[in-house]
Backbone atoms as SQL, in Angstrom:
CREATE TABLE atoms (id INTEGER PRIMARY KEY, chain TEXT, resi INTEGER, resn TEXT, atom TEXT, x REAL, y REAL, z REAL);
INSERT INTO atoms VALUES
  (1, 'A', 1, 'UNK', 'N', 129.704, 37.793, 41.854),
  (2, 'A', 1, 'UNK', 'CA', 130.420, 38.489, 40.790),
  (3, 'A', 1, 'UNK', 'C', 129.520, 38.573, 39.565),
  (4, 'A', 2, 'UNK', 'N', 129.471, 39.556, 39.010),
  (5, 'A', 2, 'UNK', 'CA', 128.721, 39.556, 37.867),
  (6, 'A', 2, 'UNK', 'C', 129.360, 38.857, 36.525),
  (7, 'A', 3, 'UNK', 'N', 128.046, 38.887, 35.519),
  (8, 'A', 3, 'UNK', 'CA', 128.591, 37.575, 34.592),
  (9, 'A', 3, 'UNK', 'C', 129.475, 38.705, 33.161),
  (10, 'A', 4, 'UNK', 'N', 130.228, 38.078, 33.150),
  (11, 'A', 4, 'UNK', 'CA', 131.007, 38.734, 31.685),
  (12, 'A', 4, 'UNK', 'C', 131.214, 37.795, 30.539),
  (13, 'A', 5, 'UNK', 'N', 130.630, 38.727, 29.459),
  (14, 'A', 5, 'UNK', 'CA', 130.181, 38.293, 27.890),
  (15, 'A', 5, 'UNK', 'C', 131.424, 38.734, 27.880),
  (16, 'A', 6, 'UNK', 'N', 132.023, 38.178, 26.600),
  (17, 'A', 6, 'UNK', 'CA', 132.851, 38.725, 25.980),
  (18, 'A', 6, 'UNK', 'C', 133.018, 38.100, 23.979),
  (19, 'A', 7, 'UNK', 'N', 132.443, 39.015, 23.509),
  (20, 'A', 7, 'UNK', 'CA', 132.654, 39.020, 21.776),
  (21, 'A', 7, 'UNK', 'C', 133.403, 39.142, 21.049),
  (22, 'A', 8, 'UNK', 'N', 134.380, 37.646, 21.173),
  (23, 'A', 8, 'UNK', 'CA', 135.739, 37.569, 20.621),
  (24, 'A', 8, 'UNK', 'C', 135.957, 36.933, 19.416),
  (25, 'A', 9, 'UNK', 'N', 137.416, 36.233, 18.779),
  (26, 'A', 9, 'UNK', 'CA', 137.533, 35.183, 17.910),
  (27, 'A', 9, 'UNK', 'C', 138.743, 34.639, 18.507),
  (28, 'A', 10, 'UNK', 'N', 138.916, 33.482, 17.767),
  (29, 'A', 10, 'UNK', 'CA', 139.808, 32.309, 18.228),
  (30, 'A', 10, 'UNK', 'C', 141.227, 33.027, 18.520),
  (31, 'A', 11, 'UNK', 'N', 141.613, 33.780, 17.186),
  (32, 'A', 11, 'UNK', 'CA', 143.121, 34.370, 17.466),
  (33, 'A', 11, 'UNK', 'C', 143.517, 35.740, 17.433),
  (34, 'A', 12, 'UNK', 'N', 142.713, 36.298, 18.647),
  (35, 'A', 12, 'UNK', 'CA', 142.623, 37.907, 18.448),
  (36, 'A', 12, 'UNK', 'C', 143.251, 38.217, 20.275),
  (37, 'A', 13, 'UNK', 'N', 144.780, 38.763, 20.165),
  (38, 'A', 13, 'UNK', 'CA', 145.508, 39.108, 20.660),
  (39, 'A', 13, 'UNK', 'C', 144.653, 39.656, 21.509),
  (40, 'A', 14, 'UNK', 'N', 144.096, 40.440, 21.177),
  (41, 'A', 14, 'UNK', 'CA', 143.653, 41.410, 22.628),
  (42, 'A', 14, 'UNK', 'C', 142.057, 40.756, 23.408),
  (43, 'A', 15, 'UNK', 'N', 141.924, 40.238, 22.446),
  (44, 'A', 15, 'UNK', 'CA', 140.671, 39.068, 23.293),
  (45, 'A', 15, 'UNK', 'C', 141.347, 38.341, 24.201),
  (46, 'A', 16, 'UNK', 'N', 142.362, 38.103, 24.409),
  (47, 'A', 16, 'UNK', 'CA', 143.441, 37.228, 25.345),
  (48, 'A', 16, 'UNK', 'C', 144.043, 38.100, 26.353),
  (49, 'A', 17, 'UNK', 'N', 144.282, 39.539, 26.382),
  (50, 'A', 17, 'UNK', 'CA', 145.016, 40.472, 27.087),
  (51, 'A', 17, 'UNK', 'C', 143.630, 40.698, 28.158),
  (52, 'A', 18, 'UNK', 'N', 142.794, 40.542, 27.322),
  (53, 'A', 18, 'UNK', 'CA', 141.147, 40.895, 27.932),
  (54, 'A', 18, 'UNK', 'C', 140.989, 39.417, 29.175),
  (55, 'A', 19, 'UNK', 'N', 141.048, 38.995, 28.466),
  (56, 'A', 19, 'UNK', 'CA', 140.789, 37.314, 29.570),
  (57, 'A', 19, 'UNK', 'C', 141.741, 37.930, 30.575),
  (58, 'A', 20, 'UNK', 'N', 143.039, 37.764, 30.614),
  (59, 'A', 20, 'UNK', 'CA', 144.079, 37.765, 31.246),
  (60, 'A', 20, 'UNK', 'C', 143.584, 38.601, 32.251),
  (61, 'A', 21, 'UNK', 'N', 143.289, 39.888, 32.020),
  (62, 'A', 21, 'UNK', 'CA', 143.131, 40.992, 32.739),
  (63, 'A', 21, 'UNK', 'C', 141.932, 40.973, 33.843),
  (64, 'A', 22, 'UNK', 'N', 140.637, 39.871, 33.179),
  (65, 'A', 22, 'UNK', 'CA', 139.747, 39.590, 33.922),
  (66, 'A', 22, 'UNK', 'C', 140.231, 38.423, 35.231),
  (67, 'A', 23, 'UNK', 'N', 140.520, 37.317, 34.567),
  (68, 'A', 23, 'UNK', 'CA', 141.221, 36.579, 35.513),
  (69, 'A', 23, 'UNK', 'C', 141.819, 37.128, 37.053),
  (70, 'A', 24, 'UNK', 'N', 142.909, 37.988, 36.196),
  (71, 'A', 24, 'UNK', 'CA', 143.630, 38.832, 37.719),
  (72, 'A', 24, 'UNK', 'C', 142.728, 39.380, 38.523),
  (73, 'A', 25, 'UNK', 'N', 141.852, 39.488, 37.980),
  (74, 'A', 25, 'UNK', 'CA', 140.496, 40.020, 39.081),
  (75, 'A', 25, 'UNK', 'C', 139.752, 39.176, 39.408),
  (76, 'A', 26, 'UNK', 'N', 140.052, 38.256, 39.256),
  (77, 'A', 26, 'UNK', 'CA', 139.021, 37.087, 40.012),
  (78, 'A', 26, 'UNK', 'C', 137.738, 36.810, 38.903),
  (79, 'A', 27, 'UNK', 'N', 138.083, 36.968, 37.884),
  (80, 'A', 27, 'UNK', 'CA', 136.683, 36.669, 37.002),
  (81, 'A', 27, 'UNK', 'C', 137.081, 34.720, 36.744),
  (82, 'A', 28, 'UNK', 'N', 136.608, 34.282, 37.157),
  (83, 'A', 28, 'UNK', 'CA', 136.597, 32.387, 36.438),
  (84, 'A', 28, 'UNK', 'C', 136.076, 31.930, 35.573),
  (85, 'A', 29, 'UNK', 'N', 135.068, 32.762, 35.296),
  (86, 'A', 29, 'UNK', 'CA', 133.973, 32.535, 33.883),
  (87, 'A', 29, 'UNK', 'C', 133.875, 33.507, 32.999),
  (88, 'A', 30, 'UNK', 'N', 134.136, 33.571, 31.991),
  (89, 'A', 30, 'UNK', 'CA', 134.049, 34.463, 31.103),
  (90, 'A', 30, 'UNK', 'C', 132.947, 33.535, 29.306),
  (91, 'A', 31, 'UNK', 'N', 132.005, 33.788, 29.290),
  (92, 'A', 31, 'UNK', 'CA', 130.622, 33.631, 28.414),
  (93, 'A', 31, 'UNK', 'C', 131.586, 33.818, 26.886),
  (94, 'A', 32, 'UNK', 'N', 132.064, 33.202, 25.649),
  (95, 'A', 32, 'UNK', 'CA', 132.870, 34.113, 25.081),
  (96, 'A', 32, 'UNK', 'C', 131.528, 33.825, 23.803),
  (97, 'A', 33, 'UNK', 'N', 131.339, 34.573, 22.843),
  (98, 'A', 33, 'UNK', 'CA', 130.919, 34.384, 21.745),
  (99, 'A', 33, 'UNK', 'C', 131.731, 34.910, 20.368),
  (100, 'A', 34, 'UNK', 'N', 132.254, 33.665, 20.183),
  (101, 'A', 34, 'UNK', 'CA', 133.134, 33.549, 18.459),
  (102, 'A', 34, 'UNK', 'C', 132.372, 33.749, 17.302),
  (103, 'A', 35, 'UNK', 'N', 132.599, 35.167, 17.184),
  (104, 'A', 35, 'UNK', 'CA', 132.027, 35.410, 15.680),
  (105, 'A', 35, 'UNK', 'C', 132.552, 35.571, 14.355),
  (106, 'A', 36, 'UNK', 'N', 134.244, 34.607, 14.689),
  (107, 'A', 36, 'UNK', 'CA', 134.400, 34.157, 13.442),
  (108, 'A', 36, 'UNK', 'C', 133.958, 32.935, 12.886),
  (109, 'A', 37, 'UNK', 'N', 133.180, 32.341, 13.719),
  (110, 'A', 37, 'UNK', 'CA', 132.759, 30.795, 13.653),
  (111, 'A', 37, 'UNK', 'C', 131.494, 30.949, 13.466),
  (112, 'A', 38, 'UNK', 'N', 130.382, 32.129, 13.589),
  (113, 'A', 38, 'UNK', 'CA', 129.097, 32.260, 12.907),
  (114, 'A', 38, 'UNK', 'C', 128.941, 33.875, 12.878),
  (115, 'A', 39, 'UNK', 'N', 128.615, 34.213, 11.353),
  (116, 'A', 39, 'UNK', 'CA', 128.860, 35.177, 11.067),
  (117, 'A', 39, 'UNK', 'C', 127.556, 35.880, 11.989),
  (118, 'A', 40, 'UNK', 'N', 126.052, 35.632, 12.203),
  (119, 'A', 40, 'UNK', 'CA', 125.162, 36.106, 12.403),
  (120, 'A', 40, 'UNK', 'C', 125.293, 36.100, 13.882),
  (121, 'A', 41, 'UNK', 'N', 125.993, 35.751, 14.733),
  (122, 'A', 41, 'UNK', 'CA', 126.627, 36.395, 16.141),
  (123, 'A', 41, 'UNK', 'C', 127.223, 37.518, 15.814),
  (124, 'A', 42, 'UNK', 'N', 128.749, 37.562, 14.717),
  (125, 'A', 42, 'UNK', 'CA', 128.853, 39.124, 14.218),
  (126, 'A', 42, 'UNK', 'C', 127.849, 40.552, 13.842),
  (127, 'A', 43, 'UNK', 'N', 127.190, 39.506, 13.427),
  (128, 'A', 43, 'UNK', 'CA', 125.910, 40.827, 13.048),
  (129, 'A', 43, 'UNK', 'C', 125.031, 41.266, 14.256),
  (130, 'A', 44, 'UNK', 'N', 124.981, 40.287, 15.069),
  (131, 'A', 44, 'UNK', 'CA', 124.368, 40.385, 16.529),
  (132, 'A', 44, 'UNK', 'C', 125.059, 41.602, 17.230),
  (133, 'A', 45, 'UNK', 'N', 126.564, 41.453, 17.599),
  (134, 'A', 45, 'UNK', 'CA', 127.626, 41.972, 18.130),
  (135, 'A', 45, 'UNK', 'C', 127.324, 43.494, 17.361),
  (136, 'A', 46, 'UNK', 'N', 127.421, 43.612, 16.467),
  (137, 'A', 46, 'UNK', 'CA', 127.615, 45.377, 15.608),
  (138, 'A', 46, 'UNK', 'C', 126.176, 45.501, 16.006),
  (139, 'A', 47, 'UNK', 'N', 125.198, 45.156, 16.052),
  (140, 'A', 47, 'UNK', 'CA', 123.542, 45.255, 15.814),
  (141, 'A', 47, 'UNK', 'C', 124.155, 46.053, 17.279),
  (142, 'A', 48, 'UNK', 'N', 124.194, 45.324, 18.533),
  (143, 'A', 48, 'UNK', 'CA', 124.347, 45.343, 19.801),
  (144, 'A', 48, 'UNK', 'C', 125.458, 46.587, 20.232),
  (145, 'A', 49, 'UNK', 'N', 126.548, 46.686, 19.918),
  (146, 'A', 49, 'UNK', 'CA', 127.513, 47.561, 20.339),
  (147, 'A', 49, 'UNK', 'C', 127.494, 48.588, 19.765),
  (148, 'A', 50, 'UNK', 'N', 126.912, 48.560, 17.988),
  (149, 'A', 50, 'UNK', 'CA', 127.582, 49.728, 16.854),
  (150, 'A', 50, 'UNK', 'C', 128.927, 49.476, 16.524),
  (151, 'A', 51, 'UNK', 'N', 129.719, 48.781, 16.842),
  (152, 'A', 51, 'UNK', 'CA', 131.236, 48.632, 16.575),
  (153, 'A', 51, 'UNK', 'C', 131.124, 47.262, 15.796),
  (154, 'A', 52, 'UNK', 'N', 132.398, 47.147, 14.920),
  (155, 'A', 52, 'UNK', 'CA', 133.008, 45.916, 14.182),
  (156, 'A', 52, 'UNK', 'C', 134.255, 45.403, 14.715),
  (157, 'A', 53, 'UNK', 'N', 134.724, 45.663, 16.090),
  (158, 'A', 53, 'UNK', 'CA', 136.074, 44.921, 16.300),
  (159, 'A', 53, 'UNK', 'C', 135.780, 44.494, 17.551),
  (160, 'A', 54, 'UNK', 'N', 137.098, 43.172, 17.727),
  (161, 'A', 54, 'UNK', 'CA', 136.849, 42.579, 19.212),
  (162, 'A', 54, 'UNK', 'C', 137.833, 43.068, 19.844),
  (163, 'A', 55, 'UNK', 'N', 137.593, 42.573, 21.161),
  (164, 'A', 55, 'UNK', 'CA', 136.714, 42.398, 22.008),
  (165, 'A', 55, 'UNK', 'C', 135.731, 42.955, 22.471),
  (166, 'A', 56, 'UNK', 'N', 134.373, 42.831, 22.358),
  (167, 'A', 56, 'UNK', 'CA', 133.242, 43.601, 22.956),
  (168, 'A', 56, 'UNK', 'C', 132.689, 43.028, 24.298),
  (169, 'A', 57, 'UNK', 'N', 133.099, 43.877, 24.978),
  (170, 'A', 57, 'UNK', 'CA', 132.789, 42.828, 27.016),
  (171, 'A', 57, 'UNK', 'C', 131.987, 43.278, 27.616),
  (172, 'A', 58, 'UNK', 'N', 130.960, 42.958, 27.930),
  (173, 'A', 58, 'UNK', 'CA', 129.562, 43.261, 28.569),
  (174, 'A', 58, 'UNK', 'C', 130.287, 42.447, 30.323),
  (175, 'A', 59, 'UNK', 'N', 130.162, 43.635, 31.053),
  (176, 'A', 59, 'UNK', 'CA', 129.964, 42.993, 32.914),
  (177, 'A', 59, 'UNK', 'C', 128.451, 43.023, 33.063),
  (178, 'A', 60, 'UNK', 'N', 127.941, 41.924, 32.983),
  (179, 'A', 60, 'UNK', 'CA', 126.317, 42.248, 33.546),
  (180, 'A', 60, 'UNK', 'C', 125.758, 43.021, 31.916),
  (181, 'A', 61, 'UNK', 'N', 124.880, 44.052, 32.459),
  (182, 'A', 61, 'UNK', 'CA', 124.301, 44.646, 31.192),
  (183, 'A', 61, 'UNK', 'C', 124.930, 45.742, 30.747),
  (184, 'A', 62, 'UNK', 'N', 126.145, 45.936, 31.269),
  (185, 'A', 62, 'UNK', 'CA', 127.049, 47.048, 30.943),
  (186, 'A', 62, 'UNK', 'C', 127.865, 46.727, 29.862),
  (187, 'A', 63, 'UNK', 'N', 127.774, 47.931, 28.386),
  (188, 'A', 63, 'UNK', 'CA', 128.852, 47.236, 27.869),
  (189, 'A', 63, 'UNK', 'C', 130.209, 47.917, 28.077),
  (190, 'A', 64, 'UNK', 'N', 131.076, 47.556, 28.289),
  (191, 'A', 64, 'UNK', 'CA', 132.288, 48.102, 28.603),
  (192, 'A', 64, 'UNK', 'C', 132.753, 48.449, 27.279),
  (193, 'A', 65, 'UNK', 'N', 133.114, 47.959, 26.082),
  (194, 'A', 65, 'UNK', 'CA', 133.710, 48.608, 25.404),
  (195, 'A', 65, 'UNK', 'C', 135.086, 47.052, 24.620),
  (196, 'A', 66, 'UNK', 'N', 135.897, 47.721, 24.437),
  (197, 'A', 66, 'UNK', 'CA', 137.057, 47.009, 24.169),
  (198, 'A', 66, 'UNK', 'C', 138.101, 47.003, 25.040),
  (199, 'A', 67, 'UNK', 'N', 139.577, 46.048, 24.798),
  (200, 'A', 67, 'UNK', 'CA', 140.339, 45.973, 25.826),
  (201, 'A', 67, 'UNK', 'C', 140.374, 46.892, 26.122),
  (202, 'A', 68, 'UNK', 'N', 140.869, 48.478, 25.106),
  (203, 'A', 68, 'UNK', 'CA', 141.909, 49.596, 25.872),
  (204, 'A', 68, 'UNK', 'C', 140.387, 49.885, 26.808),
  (205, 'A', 69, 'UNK', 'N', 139.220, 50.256, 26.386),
  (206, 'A', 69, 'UNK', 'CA', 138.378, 50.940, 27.448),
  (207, 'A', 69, 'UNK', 'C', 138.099, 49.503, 28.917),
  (208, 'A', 70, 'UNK', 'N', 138.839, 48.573, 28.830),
  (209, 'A', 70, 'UNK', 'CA', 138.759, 47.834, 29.646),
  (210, 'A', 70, 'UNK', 'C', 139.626, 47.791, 30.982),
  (211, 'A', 71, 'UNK', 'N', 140.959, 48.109, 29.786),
  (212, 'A', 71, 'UNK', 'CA', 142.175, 48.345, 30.578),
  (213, 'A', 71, 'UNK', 'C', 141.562, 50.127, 31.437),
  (214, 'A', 72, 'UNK', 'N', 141.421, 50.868, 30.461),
  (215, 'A', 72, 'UNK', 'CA', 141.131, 51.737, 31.453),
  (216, 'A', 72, 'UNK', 'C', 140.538, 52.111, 32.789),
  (217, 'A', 73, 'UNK', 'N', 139.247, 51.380, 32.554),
  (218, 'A', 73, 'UNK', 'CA', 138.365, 50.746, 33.839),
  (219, 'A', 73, 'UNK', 'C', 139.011, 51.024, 34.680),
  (220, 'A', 74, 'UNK', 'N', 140.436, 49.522, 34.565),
  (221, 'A', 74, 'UNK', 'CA', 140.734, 48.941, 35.650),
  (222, 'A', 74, 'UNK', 'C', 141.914, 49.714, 36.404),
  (223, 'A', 75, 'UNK', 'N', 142.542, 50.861, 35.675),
  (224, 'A', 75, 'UNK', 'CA', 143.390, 51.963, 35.757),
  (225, 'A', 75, 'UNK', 'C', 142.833, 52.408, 36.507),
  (226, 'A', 76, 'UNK', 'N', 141.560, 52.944, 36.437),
  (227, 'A', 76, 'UNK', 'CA', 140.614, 54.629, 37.140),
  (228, 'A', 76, 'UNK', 'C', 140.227, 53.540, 38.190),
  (229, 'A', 77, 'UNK', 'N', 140.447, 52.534, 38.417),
  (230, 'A', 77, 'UNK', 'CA', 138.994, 51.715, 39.374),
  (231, 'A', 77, 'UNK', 'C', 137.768, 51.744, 39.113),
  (232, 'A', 78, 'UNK', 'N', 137.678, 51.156, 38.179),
  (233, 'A', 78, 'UNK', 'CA', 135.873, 51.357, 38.056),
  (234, 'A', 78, 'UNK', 'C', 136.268, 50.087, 37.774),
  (235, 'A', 79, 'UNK', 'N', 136.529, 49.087, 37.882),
  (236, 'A', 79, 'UNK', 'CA', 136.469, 47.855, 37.437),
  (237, 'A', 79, 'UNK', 'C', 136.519, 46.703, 38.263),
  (238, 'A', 80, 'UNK', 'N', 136.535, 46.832, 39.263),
  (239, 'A', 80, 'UNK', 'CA', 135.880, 46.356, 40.442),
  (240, 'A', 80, 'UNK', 'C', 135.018, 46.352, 40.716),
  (241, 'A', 81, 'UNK', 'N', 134.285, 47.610, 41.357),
  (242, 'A', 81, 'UNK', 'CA', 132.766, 47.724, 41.814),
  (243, 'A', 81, 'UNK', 'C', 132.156, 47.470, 40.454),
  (244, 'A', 82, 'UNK', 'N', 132.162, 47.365, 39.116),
  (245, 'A', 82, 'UNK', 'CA', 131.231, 46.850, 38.122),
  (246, 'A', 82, 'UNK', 'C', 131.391, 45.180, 38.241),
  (247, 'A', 83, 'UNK', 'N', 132.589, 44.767, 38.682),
  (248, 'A', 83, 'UNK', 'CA', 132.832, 42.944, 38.569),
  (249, 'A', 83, 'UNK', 'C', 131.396, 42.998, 39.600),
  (250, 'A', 84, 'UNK', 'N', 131.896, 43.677, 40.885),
  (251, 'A', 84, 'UNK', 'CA', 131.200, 42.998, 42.476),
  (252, 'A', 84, 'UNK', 'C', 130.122, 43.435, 42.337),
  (253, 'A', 85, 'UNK', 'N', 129.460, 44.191, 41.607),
  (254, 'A', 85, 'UNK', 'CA', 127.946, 44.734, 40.816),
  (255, 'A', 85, 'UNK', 'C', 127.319, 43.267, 41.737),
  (256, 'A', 86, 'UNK', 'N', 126.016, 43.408, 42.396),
  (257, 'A', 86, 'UNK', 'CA', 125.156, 42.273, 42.214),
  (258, 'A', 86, 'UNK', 'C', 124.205, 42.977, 41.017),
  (259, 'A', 87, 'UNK', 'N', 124.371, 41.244, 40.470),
  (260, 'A', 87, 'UNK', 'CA', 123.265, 41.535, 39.295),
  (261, 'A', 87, 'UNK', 'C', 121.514, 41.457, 39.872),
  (262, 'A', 88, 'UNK', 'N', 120.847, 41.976, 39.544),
  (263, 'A', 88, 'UNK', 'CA', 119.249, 41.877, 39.504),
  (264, 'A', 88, 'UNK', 'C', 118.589, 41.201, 38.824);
């Protein structure tokens, strides 16, 4: 299974809808980086995505986006074959 980042904070609702959603798919590990707890991971995160809100979820070197483009994924099916991705 490929590895999933995910660029959250401690109490952000949809950083949790995001876990949840990975879980049901068999994700067990999820990498999280809290960038309300060091701001210069935040600056990392916008440097990296262009965006200022969480959740930002990388499968592998893909960035997916946020929950709704997460949830969508997993709507259309594309969110499977990116989990079962072997990484290189």
């Amino acid at each position: 299974m490929s590895k999933v980042t995910m660029y959250c904070t401690q109490v952000c609702p949809y950083c949790q809808q995001a876990q949840r959603l990975l879980k049901l798919r068999g994700v067990d590990e999820v990498e999280k980086i809290f960038v309300d707890k060091d701001p210069a991971r935040k600056a990392e995160m916008m440097e990296r995505t262009g965006r200022r809100t969480v959740p930002q979820i990388y499968i592998g070197t893909t960035h997916v986006g946020g929950f709704d483009e997460l949830s969508r994924l997993d709507r259309t099916g594309g969110l499977m074959p990116l989990l079962e991705a072997v990484p290189h």
